[in-house]
N, C-alpha and C positions, 0 to 999 in steps of 0.2 A: 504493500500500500504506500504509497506516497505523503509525504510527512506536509505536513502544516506547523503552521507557526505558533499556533495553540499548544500542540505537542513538543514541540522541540524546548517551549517554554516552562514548561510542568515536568518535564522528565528531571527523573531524581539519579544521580549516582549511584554507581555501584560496589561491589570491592575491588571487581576488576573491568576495564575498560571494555565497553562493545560497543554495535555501530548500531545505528538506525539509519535504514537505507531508502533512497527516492527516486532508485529504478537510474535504469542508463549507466550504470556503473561509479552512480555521486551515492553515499555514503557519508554520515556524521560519527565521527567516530567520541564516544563521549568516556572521558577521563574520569577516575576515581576522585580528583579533585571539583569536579564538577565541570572540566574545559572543555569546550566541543571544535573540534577539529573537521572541516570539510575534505574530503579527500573523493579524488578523480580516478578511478582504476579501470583502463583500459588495453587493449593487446596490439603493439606497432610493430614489424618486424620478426614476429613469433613469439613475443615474449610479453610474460605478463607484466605493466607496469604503472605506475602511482601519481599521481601528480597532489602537492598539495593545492586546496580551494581559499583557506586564509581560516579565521578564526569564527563562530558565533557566540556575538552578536554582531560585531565589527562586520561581517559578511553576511549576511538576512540571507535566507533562502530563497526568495526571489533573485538575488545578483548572485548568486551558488548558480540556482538553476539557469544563468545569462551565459556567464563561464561556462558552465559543462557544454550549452549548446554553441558557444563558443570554439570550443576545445576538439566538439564532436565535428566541425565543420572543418577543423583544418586534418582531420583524424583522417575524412572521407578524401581527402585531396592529397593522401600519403604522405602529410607533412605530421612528426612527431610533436604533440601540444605541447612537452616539455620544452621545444625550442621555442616554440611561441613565449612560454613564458619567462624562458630566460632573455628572451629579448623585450623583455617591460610589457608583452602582450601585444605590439607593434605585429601588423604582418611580414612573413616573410614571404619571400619567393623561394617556390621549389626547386631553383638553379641554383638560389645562395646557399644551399644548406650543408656545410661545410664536410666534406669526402674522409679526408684523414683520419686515420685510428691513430687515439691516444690510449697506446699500451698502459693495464695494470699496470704491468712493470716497469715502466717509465716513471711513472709517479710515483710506484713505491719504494725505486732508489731514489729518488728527488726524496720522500719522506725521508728517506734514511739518511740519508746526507743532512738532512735541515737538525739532526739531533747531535747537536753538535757538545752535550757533555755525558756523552756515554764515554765508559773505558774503551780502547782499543779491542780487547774481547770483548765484550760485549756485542760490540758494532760488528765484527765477524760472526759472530754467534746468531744474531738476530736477522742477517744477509744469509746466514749455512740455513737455516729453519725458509726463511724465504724460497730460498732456490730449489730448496728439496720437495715443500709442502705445499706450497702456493702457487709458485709460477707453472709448473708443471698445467695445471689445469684451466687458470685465468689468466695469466701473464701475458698472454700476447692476445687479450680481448679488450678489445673497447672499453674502458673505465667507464663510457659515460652511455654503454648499453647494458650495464652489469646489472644483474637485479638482485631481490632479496635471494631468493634464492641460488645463481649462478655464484652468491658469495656462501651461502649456508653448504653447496657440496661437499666441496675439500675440506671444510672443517668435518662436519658429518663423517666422511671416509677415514680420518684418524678417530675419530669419536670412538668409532665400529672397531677400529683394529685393537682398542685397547688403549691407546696412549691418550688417555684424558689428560693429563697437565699439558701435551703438544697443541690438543686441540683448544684447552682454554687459551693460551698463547697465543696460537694464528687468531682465533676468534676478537681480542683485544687487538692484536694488530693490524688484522683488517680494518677494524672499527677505526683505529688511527689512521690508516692510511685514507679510506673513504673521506674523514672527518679534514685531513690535511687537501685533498683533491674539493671540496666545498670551500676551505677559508681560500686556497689560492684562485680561484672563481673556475674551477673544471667543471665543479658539477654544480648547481642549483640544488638539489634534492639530494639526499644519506642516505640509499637504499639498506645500509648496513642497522641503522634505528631498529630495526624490527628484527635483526640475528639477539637481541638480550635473549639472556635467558637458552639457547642455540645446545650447549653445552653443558651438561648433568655437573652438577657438582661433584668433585671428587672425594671419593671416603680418605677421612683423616688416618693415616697410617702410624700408628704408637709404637713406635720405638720401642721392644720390650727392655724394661731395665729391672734388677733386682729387689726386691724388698730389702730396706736398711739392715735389718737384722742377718742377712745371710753377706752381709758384709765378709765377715771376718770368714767364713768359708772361700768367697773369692779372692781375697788377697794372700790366701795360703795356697789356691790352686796355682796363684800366677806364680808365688815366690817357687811352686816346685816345677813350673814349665821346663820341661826339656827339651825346646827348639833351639832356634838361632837365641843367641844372646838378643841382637839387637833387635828383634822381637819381640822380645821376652822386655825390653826398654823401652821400647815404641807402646807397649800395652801399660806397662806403670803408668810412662810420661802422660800417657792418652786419659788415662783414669785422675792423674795431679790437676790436670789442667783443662782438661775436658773441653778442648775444641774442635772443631768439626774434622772430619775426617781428612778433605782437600788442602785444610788449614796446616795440618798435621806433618800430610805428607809431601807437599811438594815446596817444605820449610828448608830455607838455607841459612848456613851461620851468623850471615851477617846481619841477620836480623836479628840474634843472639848478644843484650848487653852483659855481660858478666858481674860486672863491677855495680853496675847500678839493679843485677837481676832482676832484667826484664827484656821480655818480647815483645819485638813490633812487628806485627804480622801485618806489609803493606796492604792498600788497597787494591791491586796488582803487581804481580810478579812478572820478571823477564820471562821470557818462553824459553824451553829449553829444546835445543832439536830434538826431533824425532820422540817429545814427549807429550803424549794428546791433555790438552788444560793445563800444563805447569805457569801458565801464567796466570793461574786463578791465584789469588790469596784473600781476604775477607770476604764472607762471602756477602756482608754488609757495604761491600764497595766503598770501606772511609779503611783509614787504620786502627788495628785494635790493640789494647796495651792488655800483653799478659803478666800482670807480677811473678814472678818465678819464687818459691816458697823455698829454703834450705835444701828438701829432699828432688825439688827438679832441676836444680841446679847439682846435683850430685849425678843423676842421671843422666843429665844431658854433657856431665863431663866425662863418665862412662862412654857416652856415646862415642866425644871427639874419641878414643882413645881408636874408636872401628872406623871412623868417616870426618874426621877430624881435618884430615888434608885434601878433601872433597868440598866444593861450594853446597854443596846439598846433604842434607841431614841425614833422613832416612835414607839410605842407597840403597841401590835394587840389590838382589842376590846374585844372579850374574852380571851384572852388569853396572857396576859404580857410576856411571854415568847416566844411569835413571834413576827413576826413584821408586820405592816401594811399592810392592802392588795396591791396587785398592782393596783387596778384600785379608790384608794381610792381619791385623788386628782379628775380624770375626774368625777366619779362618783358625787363629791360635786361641782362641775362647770355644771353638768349637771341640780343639785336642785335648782344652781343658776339662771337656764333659756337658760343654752347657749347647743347649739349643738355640742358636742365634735369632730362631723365629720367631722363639715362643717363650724364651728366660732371660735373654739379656745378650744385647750386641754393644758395636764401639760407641753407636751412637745415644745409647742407653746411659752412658757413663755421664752424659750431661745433664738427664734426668734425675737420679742419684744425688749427684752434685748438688742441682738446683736443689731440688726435695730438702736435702740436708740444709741446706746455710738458707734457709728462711724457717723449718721446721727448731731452727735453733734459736730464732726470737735475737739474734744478735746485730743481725744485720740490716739494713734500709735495702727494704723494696729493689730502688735504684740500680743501689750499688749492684745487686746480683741481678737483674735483670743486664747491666753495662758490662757486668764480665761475662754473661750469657752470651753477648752480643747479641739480640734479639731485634727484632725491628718493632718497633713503637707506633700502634697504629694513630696515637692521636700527634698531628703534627706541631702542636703546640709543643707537647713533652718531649716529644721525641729532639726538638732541638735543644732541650733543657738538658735531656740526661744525654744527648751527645756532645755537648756544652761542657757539663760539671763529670767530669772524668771518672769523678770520686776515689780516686790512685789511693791516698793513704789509705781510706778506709778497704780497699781491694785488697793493698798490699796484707791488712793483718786477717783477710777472709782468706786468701789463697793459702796462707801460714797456717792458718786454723783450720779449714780444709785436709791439710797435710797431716797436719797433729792428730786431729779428730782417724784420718784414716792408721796413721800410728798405732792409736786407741785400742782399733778395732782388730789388729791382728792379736791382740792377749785375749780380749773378752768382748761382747756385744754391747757397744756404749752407744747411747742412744741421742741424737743430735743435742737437744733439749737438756739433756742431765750433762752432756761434756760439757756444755755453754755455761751451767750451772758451776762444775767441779772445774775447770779449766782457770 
């Protein structure tokens, strides 16, 4: 049925947004805020596609229904309405109507170029995901005949294989690139608006980490590990310090203060040849200060003793000019009896951690979330606590850390009562 102005006036909001429709392919689309949005969806070319109509009230249903018949007339004449209205609504001639394809991919290295304070990896990271995921399928289409859908595919297609964190990725990055191709005047209309939502949210993956009390059983399994020494030191240090796994392992000495014990794990690292990410380092992309407690600094002199005349910490096993494998830590908690799946892996050690030095009541929030390295969703705070360092107070949480895990190879001491007896 065809709407009236009666109707369009009395309708009430929803929770979620629908249309009410007045035939010919015009549509009201009305907002949970109460906004009513006229939209034109028609078919040019093979493809299905949208034109916005303006806002009601600002646009009455009478001058909706002038536009559509408008719209509908330059439709019948093979002329796409889109260009009518990117040209103010002015007619065009069917001779003027510009031939040239502007490639996806033209624009979406112009996007990528215009971001000009990524790290150096990053910027290759975010061009390697391009070329693999994206261009492949759109790349060499018409940016400005792309529709909701023609962008909703190649997401979908990673969706399906399984790698949900890839496809929220390209889904955001579309949405940028489409959003860059509007502000630089390519497109009039963001076919990309209607991909929200496109992508399942991903299940949160928990890290298995031990319960505090079975402390003092895993620091007896490590001290009897019988692999590699430097192994067998990568998984203490790993457990002292508790930074991420990448952080860990593609660490070189001279990031190592001795004298002032402390770590500066840059914001990026040099690349190493022939080694895949060794220029990652924080994975916060700032630098991060690790205070080094008496006992990793004992370990990490252990270390130099194997890798000491190496720029690189961890070295591989054959091969001193890479670096440790990545699954070298679980791998040796697994020799140790545990289940990496389902009892406690490397990256568990920061849960633990964490747990512990707030379960102790001695420390600020802050502080342990800033030696966490964690990302801060509100951005007010988060420039506060990447701001206020909080170093002294770190420096005697990583000491007490140390102590506290001391504690627990005699007996099961419990965060709360060391903080108390300490």
């Amino acid at each position: 049925m065809a709407l009236t102005e009666l109707k369009i006036k009395n309708v009430k909001p929803e929770e979620k947004q629908f249309k009410l429709t007045d035939g010919e392919g015009m549509h009201l689309l009305v907002h949970p805020n109460g906004s009513k949005y006229w939209r034109l969806q028609y078919r040019f070319d093979g493809k299905q596609k949208m034109l916005a109509l303006g806002t009601y009230p600002d646009v009455s249903l009478a001058k909706a229904r002038e536009l559509r018949a408008e719209y509908r007339k330059y439709l019948k004449e093979g002329i796409d309405p889109a260009l009518i209205k990117a040209n103010g609504g002015k007619p065009i001639d069917k001779d003027d109507i510009p031939t040239e394809i502007i490639k996806f991919k033209d624009v979406a290295v112009e996007w990528h170029k215009s971001n000009n304070t990524w790290s150096d990896y990053h910027r290759k990271r975010v061009l390697s995901s391009l070329e693999a995921n994206i261009f492949p399928s759109i790349g060499d289409s018409d940016i400005r005949k792309l529709t909701t859908r023609d962008l909703w595919l190649p997401i979908k297609a990673v969706e399906n294989s399984g790698r949900i964190e890839v496809a929220q990725r390209m889904l955001q990055r579309i949405k940028s690139i489409m959003r860059f191709a509007v502000q630089t005047g390519i497109l009039t209309y963001n076919p990309s608006h209607d991909l929200t939502g496109a992508v399942a949210p991903q299940k949160v993956k928990h890290r298995p980490a031990l319960p505090l009390e079975k402390l003092p059983e895993l620091l007896a399994r490590i001290d009897n590990y019988q692999g590699k020494l430097l192994t067998k030191l990568a998984v203490k240090l790993s457990l002292l310090i508790f930074i991420r796994s990448s952080e860990l392992r593609f660490a070189r000495w001279e990031e190592i203060d001795f004298d002032k014990a402390i770590w500066t794990i840059p914001a990026e690292r040099e690349a190493l040849d022939g080694v895949k990410y060794s220029s990652r380092g924080s994975k916060m992309r700032t630098p991060h200060l690790v205070p080094l407690s008496r006992q990793a600094i004992e370990i990490l002199r252990e270390i130099q003793e194997i890798s000491g005349d190496k720029p690189i910490i961890f070295i591989g096993d054959r091969d001193s000019t890479k670096v440790m494998s990545e699954g070298t830590v679980n791998k040796a908690l697994a020799r140790m009896g545990y289940d990496t799946k389902t009892e406690v892996c490397g990256h568990g050690f920061r849960t633990m951690a964490c747990s512990s030095l707030i379960e102790s009541g001695k420390w600020s929030r802050d502080a342990v979330e800033r030696q966490m390295s964690h990302q801060e969703r509100n951005g007010v705070r988060a420039a506060y606590i990447h701001k206020a360092e909080h170093i002294n107070e770190r420096r005697l949480m990583m000491q007490w850390w140390a102590d506290f895990l001391d504690a627990n190879t005699k007996e099961t001491t419990a965060p709360f009562d060391f903080h108390v007896t300490s």
